[in-house]
C-alpha positions in Angstrom: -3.8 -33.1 0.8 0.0 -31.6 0.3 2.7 -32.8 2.1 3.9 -29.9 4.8 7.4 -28.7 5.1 7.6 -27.9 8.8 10.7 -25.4 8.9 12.4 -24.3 11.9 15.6 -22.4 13.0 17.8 -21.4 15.9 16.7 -17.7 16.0 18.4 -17.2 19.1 21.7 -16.9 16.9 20.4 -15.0 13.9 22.3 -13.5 11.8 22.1 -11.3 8.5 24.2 -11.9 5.5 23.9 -12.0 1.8 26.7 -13.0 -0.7 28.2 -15.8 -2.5 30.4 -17.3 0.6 27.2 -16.6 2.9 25.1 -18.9 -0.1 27.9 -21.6 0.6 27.5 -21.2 4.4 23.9 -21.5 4.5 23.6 -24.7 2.1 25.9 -26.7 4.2 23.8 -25.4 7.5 20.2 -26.4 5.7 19.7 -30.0 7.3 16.6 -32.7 7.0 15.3 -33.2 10.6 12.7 -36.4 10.0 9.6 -37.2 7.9 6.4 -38.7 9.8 3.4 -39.8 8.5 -0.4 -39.3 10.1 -2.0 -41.9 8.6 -5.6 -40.5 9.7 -5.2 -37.4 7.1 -3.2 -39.2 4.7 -0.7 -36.5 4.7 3.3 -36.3 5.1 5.0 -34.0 7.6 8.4 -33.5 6.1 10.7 -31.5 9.1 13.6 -29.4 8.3 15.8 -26.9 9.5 17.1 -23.6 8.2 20.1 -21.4 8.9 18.9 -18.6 11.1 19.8 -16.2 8.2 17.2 -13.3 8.6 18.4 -11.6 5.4 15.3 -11.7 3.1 17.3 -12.9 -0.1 18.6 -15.4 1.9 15.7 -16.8 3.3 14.2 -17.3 0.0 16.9 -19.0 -1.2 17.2 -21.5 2.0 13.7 -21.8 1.9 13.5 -23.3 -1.6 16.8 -24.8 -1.4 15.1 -26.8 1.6 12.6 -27.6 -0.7 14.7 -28.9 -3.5 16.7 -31.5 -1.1 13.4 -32.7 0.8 12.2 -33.5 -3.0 9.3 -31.0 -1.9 8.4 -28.6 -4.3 4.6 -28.7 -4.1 3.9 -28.2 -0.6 2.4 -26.5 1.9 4.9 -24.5 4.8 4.7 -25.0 7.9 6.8 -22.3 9.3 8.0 -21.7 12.2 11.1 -19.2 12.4 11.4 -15.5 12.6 7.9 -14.7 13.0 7.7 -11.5 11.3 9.7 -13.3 8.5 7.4 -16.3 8.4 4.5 -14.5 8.7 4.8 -12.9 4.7 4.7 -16.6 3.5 1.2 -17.3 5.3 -1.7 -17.6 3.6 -5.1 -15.8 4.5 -6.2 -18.7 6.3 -3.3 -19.4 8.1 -2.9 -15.4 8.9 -6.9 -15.8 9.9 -5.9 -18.7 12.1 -3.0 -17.1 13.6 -5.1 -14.2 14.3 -7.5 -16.9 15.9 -4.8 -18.2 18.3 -3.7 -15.4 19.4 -7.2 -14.1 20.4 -8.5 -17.5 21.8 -5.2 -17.4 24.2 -6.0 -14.2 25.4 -9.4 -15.2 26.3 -8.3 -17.8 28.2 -6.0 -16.0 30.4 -8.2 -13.4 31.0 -11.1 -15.9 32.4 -8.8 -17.2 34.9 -8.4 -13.9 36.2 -12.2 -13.5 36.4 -12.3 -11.3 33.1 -13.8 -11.2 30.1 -12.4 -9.4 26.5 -15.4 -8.3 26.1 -15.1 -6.2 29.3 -11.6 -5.0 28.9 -9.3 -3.0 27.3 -6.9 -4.5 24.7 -4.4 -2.3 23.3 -3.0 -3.0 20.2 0.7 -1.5 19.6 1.5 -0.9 16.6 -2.0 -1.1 15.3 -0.5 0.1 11.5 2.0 -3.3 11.8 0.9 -5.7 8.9 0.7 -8.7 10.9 -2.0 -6.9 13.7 -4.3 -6.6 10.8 -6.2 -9.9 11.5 -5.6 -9.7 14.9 -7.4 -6.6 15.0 -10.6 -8.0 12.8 -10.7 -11.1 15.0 -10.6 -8.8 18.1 -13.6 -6.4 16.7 -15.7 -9.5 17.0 -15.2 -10.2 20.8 -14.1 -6.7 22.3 -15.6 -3.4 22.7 -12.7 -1.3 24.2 -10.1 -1.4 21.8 -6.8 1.2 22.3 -4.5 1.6 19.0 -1.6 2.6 19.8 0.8 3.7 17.1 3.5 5.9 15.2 1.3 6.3 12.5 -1.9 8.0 13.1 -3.3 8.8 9.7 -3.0 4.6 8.9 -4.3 3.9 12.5 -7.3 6.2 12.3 -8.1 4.8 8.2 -8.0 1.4 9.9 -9.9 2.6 13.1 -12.8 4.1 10.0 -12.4 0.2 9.4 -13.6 -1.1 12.1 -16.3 1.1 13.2 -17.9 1.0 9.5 -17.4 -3.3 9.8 -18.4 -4.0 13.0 -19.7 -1.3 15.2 -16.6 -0.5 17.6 -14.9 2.7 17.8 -11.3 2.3 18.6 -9.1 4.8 20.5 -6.1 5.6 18.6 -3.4 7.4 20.1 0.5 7.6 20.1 0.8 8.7 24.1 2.1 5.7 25.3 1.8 6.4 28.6 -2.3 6.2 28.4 -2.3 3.6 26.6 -0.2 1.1 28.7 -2.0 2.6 32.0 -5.5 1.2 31.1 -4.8 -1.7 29.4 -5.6 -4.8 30.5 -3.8 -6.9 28.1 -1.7 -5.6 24.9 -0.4 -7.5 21.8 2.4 -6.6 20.1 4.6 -6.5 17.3 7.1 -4.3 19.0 10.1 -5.2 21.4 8.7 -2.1 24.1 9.0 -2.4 27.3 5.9 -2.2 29.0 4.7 -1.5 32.5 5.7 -4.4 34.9 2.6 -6.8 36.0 0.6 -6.4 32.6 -0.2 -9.4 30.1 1.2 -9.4 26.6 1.0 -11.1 23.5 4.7 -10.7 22.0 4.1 -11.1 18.1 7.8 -11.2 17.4 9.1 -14.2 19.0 12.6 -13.0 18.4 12.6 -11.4 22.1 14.1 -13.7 24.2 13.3 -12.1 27.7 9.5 -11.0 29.5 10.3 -7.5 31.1 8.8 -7.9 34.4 5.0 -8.4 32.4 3.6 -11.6 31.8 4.4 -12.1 28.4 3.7 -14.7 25.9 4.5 -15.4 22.4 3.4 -18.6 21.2 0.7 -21.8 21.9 0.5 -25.6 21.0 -2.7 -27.7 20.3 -3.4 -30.9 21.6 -4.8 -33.2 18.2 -6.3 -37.2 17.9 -4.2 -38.0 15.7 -1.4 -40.8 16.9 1.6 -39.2 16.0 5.4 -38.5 17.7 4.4 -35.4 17.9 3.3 -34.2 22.0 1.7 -30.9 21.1 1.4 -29.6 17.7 2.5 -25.9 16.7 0.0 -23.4 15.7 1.4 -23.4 13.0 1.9 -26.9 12.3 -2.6 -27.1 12.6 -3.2 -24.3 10.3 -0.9 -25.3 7.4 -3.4 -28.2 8.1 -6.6 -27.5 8.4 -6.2 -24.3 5.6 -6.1 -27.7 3.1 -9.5 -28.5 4.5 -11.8 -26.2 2.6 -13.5 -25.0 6.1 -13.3 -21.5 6.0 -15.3 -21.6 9.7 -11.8 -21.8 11.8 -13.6 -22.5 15.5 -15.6 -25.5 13.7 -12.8 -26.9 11.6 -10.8 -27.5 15.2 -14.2 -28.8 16.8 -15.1 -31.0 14.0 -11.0 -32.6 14.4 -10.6 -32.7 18.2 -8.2 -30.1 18.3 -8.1 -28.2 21.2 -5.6 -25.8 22.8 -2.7 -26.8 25.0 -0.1 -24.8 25.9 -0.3 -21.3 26.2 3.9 -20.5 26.3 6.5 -17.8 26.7 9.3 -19.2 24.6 10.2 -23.0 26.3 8.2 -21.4 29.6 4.6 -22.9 30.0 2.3 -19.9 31.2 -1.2 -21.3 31.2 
């Protein structure tokens, strides 16, 4: 297996800046965390972290600069900064397993409410958002009441074509908020809106630092066999894993490892 470059960054002071002095700046702020070893997979977790430099020049250049002073070059990232960022360096398997996460998290809190996503209504704002697409496939599988809610109709309703051509659900699609937030039952987002107070949501961009008045969450860890510092392993941490592992099945690749879900977080804030 390839070594993984786990990257993180301070996103809570981000910044945006491209330049020669800003080149300089980041270089000196790009630092080697710790390697670690899991003997069990015979693979090498090499743990940096970036400048929270959210200019996208930049961040390729930090990100292969990283790679240059961790004597790293082929590797597989494990990424976890600025989520819509990091998301355009996933591959399909580890958008497919993010999309997984996401979904199986959902499912959880909705059963200890006494519901079911098969009997409720998920709205999906903005359905057109690249990083929804696999969200939205995973969800077609599970759910039968499905709300798209976005700026972009004609893209929403080509998608919505999609769905019901794939797998036999019909999607709402709409742009009046309004209806949309009043009969959801959970929404997932990849847009900083603030939404009715008491619902649940799944914040894609991690970058908001604040739930406003919902229950929000925005990330999850997995509990793994392996004997490693490591308490809870990041989402992202298992599928720049198990994407090596040539199991294209994602629920029996966790199985068949004794990985199982942890954590279900807002942020630092443990939510179920």
């Amino acid at each position: 297996m390839k070594p993984i470059l786990c990257v993180t960054s301070d996103i809570d002071n981000s910044y945006n800046e491209f330049g020669f002095l800003s080149k300089i700046k980041d270089k000196r702020k790009i630092k080697l965390i710790g390697n670690e070893y899991i003997k069990e997979l015979d693979i090498k977790l090499t743990s940096v972290r970036l400048p929270p430099n959210f200019n996208k020049s930049a961040y390729l250049n930090n990100l292969n600069y990283a790679k240059k002073i961790c004597k790293c070059e082929g590797v597989q990232l494990s990424l976890k900064t600025l989520r819509p960022f990091d998301y355009n360096y996933f591959n399909l398997f580890q958008k497919r397993f993010f999309a997984f996460t996401v979904i199986k998290s959902m499912q959880l809190m909705l059963r200890v409410r006494n519901k079911s996503l098969k009997n409720c209504c998920i709205v999906v704002c903005d359905a057109s958002d690249m990083i929804n697409y696999n969200i939205i496939v995973e969800l077609a599988k599970k759910s039968k009441y499905i709300v798209f809610l976005s700026w972009d109709l004609v893209k929403a309703r080509k998608l919505a074509d999609y769905i019901i051509a794939n797998f036999g659900v019909s999607p709402i699609v709409t742009n009046d908020e309004s209806y949309a937030i009043k009969i959801a039952d959970f929404i997932v987002s990849s847009a900083d809106y603030e939404f009715s107070p008491g619902k649940l949501v799944w914040l894609l961009d991690n970058s908001i630092s604040q739930a406003k008045n919902n229950i929000s969450v925005n990330d999850v860890s997995y509990n793994v066999p392996w004997n490693t510092f490591e308490v809870g392993f990041s989402m992202e941490l298992i599928g720049a894993i198990l994407c090596q592992m040539q199991e294209d099945d994602i629920e029996k690749a966790l199985k068949y490892n004794g990985i199982y879900l942890k954590e279900i977080k807002f942020n630092n804030n443990v939510i179920c």
